[in-house]
N, C-alpha and C positions, 0 to 999 in steps of 0.2 A: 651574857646580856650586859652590854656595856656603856654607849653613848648613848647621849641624850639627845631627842630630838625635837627640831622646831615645835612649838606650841600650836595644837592641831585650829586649823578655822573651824568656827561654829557650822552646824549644819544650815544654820539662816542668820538673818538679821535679825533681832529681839533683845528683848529686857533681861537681863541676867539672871533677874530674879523669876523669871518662867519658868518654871520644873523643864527637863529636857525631855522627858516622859508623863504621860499623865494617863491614867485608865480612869475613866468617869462612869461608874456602872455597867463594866462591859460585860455582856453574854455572849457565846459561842455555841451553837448546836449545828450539827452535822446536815442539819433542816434546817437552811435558810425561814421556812416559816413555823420553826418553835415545836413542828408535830414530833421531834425528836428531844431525849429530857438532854440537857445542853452540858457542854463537856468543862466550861466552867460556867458561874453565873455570878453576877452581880460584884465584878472587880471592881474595887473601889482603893487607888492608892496612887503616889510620885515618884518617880526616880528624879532625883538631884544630883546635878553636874559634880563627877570627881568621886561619886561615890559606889561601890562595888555589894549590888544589891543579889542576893541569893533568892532562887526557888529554889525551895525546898520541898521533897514530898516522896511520894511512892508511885512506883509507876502509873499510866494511866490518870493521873491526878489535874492534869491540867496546867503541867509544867509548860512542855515544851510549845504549844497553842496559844498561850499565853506569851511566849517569845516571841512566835511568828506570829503573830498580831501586831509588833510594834515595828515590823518591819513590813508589813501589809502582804506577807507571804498568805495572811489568811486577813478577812474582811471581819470586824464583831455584828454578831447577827442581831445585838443590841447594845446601845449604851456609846461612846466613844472613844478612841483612842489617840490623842494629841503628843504630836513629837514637836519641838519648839513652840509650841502652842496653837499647833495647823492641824486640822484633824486629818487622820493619815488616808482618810477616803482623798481630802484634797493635794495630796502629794504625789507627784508624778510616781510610778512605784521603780522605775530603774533607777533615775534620780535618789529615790530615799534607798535603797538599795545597797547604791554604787557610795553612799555616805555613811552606809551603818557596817563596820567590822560582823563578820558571819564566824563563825568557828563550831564544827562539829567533829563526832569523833574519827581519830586517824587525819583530821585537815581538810579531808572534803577534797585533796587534789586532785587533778586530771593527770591519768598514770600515764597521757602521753606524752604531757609538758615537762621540761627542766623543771627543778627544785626556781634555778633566776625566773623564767618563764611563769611560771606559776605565782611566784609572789611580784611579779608585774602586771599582772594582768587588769587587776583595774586601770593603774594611773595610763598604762594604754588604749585602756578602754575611750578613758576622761581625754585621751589625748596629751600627756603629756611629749614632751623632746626626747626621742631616744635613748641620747646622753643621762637626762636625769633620770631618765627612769633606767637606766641601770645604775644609777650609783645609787638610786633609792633602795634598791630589790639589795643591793652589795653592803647598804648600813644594817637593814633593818638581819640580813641575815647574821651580820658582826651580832648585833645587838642579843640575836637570840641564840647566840652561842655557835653556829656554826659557818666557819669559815669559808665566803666566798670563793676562793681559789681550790678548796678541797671539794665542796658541796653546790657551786650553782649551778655546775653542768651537769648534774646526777639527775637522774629519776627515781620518781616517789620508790620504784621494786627495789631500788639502790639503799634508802635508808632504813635503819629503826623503827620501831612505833614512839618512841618520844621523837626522834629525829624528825618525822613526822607532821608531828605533834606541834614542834616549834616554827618548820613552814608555814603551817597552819595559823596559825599566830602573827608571824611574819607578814603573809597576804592579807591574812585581816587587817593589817597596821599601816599597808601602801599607801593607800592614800589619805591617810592621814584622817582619820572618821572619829569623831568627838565620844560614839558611840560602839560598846562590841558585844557584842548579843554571844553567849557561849552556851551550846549546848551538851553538857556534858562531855566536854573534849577531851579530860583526860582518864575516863573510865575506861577506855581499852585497854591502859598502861599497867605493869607490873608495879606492883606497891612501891618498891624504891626510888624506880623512872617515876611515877607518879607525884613523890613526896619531894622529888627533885625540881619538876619540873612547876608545880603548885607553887612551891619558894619563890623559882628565879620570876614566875608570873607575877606575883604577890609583887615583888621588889620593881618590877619593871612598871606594873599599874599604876604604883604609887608617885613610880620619878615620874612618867610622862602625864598623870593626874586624867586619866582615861575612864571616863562611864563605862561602868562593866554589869548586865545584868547574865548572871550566869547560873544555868540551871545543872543540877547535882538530888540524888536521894543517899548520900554519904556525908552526915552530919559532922563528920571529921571536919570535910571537906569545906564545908559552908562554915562551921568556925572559923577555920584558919583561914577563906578567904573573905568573908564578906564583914563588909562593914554595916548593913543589916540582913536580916535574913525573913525572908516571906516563906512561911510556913506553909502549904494547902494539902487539902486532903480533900477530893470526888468533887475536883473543881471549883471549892472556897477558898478565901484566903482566911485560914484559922488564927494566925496570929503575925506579928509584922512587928521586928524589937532588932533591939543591938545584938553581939551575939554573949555578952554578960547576963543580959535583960535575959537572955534566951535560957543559958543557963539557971538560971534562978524560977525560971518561970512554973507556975501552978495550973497551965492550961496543960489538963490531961493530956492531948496527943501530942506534946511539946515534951511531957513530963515521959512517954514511950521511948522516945528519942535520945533522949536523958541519960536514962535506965542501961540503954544499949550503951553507950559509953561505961560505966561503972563496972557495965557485966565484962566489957571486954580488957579493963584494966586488973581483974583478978588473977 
């Protein structure tokens, strides 16, 4: 992962100082009308441009719902959710979409398209020129460590699971989206491809200064990547601190979390 690229455009026109995210009391139930007990309840928090905001939790907890909410893959069945400060009922949902980076595990590729193919596929969506949009698909895979001339003609059955992994990253990053919503993308990977690939992500969010909410229940992992870390458990947000703050913390199910670190370094 090596050049640096243009400074991405905002998703709108706004005040800088607008959170790029905002959950104003949101609920979610499975029962648009509440007869279901709801999968999170009463989100109350901001994500701030540049910063690499972690759920944190155990399965079923209201991670990944809480993700696809800010991309209006799901609707909140109470409360609001605001991307540039537009509530995301009012944003077209391809539009907010085709502007928010996606990352799931394995990259989410389509096993029929080229590795180039695949990480073009929005700015062809958007309509860009041929031209740039292959040299965009040819930086961004320089960027993420694998070489265009060895890797754009391949297909997904062709690579690695971090190989993958870093496609997946790649297409998120095409069109250039202020925002990357990750969910658990690198939990397929074998511990080492993992600790590798967490690094060069880590060093790559930082240069191009990329809003990153990314969901994980590997406390490792939300350490080493997040600059805060949203803790939940049965759909709350139980606590929401730096990840020092985190460590130190006296909130019992923070302090579980903790514990398992200590236990594993005997």
């Amino acid at each position: 992962m090596h050049d640096e690229l243009v400074p991405a455009p905002t998703l709108m026109s706004s005040a800088v100082n607008i959170p790029l995210v905002e959950f104003r009391r949101v609920s979610y139930s499975l029962a648009g009308d509440g007869s279901l007990a709801p999968i999170i309840s009463d989100l109350s928090f901001t994500i701030e441009r540049g910063e690499r905001l972690v759920l944190l939790g155990e399965s079923g907890c209201g991670k990944t719902t809480t993700l696809k909410l800010i991309n209006r893959l799901l609707m909140p069945t109470a409360g609001e959710v605001l991307v540039e400060g537009k509530d995301t009922r009012e944003w077209d949902a391809i539009r907010l979409r085709r502007m928010t980076g996606y990352v799931i595990q394995e990259g989410g590729l389509f096993p029929h398209f080229t590795v180039e193919r695949n990480v073009s596929l929005v700015p062809s969506l958007e309509g860009w020129p041929k031209e740039r949009v292959r040299e965009r698909a040819h930086e961004l895979l320089e960027m993420v460590g694998l070489h265009p001339g060895k890797f754009a003609a391949r297909y997904p059955r062709e690579l690695s699971g971090g190989q993958r992994q870093r496609v997946g990253v790649a297409r998120a990053l095409a069109a250039e989206p202020k925002l990357l919503l990750m969910d658990e993308p690198f939990g397929a990977l074998d511990p080492l491809t993992r600790e590798s690939i967490q690094r060069e992500f880590k060093e790559l969010s930082l240069r191009l200064q990329k809003t990153v909410v990314f969901v994980t229940h590997d406390v490792r992992e939300a350490l080493h990547l997040g600059t805060r870390i949203a803790l939940m458990k049965a759909g709350q947000l139980i606590l929401l601190s730096t990840p020092q703050e985190f460590l130190h913390s006296e909130e019992a199910y923070a302090r579980r979390y903790i514990e398992t670190l200590e236990l594993n370094a005997v």
